[in-house]
C-alpha positions in Angstrom: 108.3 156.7 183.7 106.7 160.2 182.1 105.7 158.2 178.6 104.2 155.2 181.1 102.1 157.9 183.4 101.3 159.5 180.1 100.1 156.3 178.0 98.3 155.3 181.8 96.1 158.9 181.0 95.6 158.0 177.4 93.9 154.7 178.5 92.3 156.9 181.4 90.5 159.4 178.8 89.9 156.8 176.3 88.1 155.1 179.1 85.6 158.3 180.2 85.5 158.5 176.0 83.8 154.8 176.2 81.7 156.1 178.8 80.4 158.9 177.7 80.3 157.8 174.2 77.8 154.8 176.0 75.7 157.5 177.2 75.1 158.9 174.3 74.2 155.9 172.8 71.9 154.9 175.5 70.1 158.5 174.7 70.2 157.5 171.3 68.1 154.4 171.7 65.5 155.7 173.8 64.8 158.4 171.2 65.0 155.4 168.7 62.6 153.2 170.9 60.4 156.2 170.7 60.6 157.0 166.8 59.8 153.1 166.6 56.5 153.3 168.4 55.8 156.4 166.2 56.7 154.7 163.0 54.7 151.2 164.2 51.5 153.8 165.0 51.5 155.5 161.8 52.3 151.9 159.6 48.8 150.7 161.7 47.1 153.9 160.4 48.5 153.0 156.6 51.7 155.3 156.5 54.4 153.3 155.0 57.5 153.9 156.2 58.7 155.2 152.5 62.2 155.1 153.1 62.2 151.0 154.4 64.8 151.9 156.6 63.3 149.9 160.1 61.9 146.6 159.3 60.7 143.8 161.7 62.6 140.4 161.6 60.4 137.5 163.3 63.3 135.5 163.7 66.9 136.1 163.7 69.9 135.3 165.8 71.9 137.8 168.1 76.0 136.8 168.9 77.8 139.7 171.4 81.1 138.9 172.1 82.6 141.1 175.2 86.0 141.2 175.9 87.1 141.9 179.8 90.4 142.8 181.7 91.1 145.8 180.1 91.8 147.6 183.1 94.0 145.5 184.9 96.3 145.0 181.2 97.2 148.7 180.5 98.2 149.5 184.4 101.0 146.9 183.5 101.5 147.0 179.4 101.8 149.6 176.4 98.2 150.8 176.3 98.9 151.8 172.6 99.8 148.6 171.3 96.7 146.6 172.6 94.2 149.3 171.9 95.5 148.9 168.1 95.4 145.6 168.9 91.9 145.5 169.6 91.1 147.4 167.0 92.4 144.4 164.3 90.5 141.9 166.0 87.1 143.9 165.4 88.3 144.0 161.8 88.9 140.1 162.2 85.5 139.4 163.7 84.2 141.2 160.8 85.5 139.1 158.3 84.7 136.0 160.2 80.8 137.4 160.3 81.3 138.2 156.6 82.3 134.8 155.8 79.3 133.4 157.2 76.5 135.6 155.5 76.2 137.6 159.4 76.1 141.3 160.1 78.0 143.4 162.2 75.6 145.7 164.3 77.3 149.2 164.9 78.9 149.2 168.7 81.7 150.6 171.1 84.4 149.9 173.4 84.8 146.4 174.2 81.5 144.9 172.8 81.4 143.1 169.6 77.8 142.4 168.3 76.6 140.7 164.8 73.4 139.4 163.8 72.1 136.0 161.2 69.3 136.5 159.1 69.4 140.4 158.5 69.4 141.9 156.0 68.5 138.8 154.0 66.0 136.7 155.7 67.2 132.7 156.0 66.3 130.3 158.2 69.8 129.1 158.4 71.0 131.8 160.9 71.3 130.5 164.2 73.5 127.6 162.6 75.7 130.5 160.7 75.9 132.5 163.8 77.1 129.3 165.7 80.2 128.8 163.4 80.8 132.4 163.3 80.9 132.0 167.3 83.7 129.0 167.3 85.6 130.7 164.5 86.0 133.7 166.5 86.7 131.7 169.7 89.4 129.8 167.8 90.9 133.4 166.2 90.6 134.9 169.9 92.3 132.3 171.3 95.6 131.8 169.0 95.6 135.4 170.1 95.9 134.6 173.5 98.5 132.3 172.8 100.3 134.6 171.5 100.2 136.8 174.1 101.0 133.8 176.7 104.4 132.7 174.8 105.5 136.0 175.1 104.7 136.3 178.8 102.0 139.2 178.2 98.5 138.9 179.6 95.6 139.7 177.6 91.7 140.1 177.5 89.4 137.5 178.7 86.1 137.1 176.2 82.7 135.4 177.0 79.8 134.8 174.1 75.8 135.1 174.7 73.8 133.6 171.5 70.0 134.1 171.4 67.3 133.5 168.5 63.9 135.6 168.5 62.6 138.8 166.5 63.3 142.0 166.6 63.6 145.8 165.0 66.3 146.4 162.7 67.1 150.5 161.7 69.1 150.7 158.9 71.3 154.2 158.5 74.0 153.1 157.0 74.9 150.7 159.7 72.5 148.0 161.3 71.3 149.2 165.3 68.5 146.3 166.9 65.9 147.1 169.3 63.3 144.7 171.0 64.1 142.1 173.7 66.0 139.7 171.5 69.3 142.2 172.7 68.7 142.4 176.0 68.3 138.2 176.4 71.2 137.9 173.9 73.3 140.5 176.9 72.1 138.1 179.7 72.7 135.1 177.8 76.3 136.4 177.6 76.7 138.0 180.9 76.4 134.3 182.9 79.1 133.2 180.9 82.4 131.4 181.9 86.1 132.8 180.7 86.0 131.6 176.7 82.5 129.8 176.7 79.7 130.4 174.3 76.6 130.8 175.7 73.4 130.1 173.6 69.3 130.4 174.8 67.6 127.5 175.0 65.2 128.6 171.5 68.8 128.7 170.0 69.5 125.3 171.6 66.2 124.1 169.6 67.9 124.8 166.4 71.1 124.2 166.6 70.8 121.0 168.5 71.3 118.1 165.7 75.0 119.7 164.8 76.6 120.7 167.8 77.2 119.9 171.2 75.7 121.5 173.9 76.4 121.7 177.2 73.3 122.4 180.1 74.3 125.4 181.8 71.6 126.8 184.0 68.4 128.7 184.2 68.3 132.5 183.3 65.6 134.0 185.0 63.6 136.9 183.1 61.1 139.1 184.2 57.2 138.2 183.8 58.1 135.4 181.9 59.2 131.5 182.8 62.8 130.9 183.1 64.9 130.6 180.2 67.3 127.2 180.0 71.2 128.2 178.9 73.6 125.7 176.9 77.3 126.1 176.6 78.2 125.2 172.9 81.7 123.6 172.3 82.6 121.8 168.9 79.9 120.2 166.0 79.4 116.8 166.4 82.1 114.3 165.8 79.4 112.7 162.8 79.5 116.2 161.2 83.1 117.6 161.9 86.5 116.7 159.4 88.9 117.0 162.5 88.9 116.0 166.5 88.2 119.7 167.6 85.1 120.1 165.7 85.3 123.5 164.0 85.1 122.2 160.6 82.1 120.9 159.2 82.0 117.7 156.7 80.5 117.1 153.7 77.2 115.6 155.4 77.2 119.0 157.5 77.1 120.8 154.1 74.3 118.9 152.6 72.0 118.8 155.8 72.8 123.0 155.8 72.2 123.2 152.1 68.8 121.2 152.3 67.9 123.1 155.0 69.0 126.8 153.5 66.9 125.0 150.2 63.7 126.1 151.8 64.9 130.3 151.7 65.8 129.4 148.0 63.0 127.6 147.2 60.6 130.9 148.8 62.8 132.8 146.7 62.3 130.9 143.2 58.8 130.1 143.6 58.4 133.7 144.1 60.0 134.5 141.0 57.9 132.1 138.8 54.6 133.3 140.6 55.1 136.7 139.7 57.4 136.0 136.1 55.7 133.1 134.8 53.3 134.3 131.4 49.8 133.8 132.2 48.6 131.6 129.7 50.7 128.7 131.4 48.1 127.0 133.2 49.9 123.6 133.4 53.5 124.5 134.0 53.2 127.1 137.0 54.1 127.1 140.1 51.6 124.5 141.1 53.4 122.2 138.8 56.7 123.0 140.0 55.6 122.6 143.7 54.1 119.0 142.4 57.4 117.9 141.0 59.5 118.7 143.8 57.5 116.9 146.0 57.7 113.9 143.5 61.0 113.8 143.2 61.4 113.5 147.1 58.9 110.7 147.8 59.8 108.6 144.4 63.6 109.7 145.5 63.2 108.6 149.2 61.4 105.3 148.0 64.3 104.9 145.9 66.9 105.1 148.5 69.1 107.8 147.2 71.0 109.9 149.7 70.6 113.0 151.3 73.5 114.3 149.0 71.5 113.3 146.0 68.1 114.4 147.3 69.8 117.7 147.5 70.9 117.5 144.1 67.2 115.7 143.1 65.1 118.5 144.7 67.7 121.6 143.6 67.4 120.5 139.5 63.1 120.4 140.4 63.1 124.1 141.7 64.9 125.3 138.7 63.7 123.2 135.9 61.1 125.0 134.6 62.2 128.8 135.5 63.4 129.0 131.6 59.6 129.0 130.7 59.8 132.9 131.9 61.4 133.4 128.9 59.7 131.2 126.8 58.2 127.1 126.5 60.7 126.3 123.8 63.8 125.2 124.6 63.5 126.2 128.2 65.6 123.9 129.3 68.5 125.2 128.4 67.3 128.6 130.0 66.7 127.0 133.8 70.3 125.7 133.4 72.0 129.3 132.7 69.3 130.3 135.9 71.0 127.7 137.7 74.9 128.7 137.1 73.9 132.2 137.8 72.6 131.6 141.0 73.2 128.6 143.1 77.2 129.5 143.4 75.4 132.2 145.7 74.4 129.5 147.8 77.7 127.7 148.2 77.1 124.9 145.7 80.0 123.8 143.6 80.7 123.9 140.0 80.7 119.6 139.5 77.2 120.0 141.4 75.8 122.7 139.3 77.0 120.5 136.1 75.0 117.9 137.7 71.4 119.6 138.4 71.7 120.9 134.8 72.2 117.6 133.7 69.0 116.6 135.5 66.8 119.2 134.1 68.3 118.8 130.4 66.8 115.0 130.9 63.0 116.3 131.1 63.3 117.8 127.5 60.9 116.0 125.2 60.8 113.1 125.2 62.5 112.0 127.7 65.7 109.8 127.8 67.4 109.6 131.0 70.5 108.1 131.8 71.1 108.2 135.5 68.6 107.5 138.4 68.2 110.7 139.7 67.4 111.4 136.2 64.8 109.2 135.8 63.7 110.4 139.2 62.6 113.8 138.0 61.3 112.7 134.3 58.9 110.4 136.9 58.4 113.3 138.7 57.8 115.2 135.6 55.0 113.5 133.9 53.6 111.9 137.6 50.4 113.1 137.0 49.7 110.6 134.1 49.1 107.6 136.6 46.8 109.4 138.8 43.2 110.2 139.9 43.7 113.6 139.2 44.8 113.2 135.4 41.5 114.6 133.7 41.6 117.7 135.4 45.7 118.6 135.1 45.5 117.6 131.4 42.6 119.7 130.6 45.0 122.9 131.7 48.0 121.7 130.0 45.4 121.5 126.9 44.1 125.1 127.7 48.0 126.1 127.9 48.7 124.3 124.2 45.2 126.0 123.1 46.4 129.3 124.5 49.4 129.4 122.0 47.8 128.1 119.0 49.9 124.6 119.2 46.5 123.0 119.6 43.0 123.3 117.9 40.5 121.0 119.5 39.7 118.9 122.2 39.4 115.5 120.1 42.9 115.9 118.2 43.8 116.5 121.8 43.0 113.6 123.0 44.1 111.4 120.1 47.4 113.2 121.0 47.1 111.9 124.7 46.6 108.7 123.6 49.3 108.2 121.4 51.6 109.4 123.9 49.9 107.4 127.0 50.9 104.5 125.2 54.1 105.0 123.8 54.9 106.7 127.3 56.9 104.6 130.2 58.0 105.2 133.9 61.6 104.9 134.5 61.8 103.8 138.3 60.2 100.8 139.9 58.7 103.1 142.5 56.6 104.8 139.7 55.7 101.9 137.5 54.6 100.3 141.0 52.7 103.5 142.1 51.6 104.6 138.2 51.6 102.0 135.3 48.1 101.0 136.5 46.4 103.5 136.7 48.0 105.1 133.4 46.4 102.2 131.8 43.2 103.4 133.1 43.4 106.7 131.6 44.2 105.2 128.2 40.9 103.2 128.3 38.8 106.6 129.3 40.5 108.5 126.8 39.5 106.2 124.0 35.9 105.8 125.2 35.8 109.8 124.9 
């Protein structure tokens, strides 16, 4: 009875801990909220914040888990062993958020709190945060179970999910301010026993892959109400079992198309500032050109999504080796390729297979495959259209540039040679192209 009362006045004074420990962090963030607006004044008067420890984030997504019951549990169980308890399911959580690129944000007592898209900015965090969400659920739950078979009671839990923008400090550990938080807490707080509650601009996003469930109507001040959605599996066409919590292969590919367009910012990036300057033909203009190419000649040849992915991945990358130099850059893009897309969750069979697609636009081209033949289309588009004079005259400026060409008349001999001798691959581009490539051939002999 004396190591009960005295395990009863542990949980007592760990309890007034949590509180006081709340205060302080509720101190904490109004000297923070303050510092912001200081820091946000003197960034508006050209003071950089040097040490890039608080950036904005227009659009990330917020997950707080709270767990509830505590009380009621250690006035009939050993405290010790579900405090511990807790404990390993924070560590738990944190491996769950790990595995699906999302944050922990710094918190106490019985509030666990992770955020999608910082420190890295994505636009795939809502849908990251939403498997992080039923991963969790599933771990709590087994938990329970647990707990249930034994005859022991444990803590209830309830989700909120929100997407908007907001301040992230950085001091080692990841605190957010702005009204993203305090929605995400609401969001949360009108939550059932084990449900996951997401905001209605989460809802807009996360819509096409998972069920959701109309709720209610959160109310919040000075502005219109906002809808709330209870999410409870992915959608039967996107999920390898009954329960839906495991995504498919056609969830994969619509994820990695979508998480394409944060690679593609990133790559383009890296060629706009990389790239040599005398390239005036194959920039980023010309890698921009080609992946929409290989889309529209790709869509018009009815490959799949799976293979558009694959299509438009092996475009982004397949002139990166001209960084390093025009010659042999093929080769290059492909060791750019193994070294990075396994960051992005793409296998080794599909990395062998972009890198067999950008090997195919070495000159001159001989492709095999259709999606092959796709990009070499894609390539070399611009010979069958209006604006041929134009592009050529800057891949002539490029060949000038490096001494590979003298004149403008060999030049154009050249392009006639290779007018003629050239041919489109895919019926979509010797429907759309072969014409007017013949056109060219006539005006380049006439000059």
């Amino acid at each position: 009875m004396e190591n009960e009362n005295s395990l009863l006045e542990r949980v007592s004074k760990l309890i007034k801990e949590n509180r006081r420990l709340k205060e302080q962090i509720e101190n904490c963030n109004n000297t923070i909220d303050d510092l912001t607006e200081k820091n946000e004044t003197l960034e508006l008067k050209g003071v950089v914040n040097k040490s890039g420890n608080i950036k904005h984030y227009k659009m990330v997504t917020v997950l707080i888990v709270e767990f509830f019951g505590f009380s009621t549990i250690a006035n009939k169980n050993n405290s010790t062993k579900f405090i511990d308890e807790l404990d390993n399911i924070y560590f738990n959580l944190k491996k769950i958020s790990k595995k699906h690129n999302v944050e922990k944000i710094r918190t106490i007592g019985d509030v666990y709190m992770c955020v999608g898209g910082v420190p890295n900015k994505n636009t795939t965090n809502s849908i990251d945060i939403i498997l992080a969400a039923l991963d969790m659920r599933e771990y709590i739950q087994k938990i329970q179970q647990i707990h249930k078979e034994k005859g022991e009671e444990f803590w209830s839990f309830k989700m909120g999910i929100h997407t908007g923008e907001v301040t992230a400090i950085n001091n080692g550990y990841f605190t957010l301010k702005g009204e993203t938080v305090d929605i995400t807490s609401r969001v949360k707080s009108i939550a059932y026993k084990g449900q996951i509650n997401i905001s209605a601009m989460t809802y807009e996003l996360v819509k096409e892959y998972f069920i959701c469930e109309y709720k209610n109507l959160l109310p919040v001040k000075y502005k219109k109400n906002y809808e709330v959605y209870n999410v409870t599996k992915i959608k039967k066409a996107y999920s390898v079992n009954r329960e839906g919590d495991i995504p498919n292969n056609i969830f994969e590919t619509k994820y990695k198309l979508r998480q394409l367009t944060d690679l593609q910012e990133i790559i383009l990036d890296k060629l706009e500032k990389e790239l040599p300057k005398y390239l005036f033909y194959h920039n980023v203009k010309h890698t921009i050109d080609v992946l929409t190419q290989v889309e529209l000649i790709g869509v018009v040849e009815g490959v799949t999504d799976y293979e558009l992915l694959i299509l438009k991945t092996a475009a982004l990358f397949h002139d990166i080796g001209q960084i390093h130099q025009s010659k042999g850059h093929e080769a290059i893009s492909c060791e750019y390729a193994k070294k990075i897309l396994p960051q992005y969750g793409y296998l080794a069979s599909e990395i062998e297979a972009i890198n067999s697609i950008i090997m195919a636009t070495e000159m001159p081209p001989k492709p095999k495959t259709l999606l092959q033949k796709i990009i070499c289309d894609a390539d070399l588009d611009y010979l069958g259209r209006t604006d041929f004079i134009p592009v050529s005259d800057t891949l002539y400026k490029e060949l000038k540039e490096q001494n590979i060409i003298s004149d403008i008349n060999t030049w154009n001999k050249m392009q006639v040679s290779f007018l003629e001798s050239h041919q489109y691959f895919t019926n979509s581009a010797k429907k759309l192209r072969q014409v007017n490539k013949q056109e060219q051939i006539n005006r380049l002999k006439g000059l």
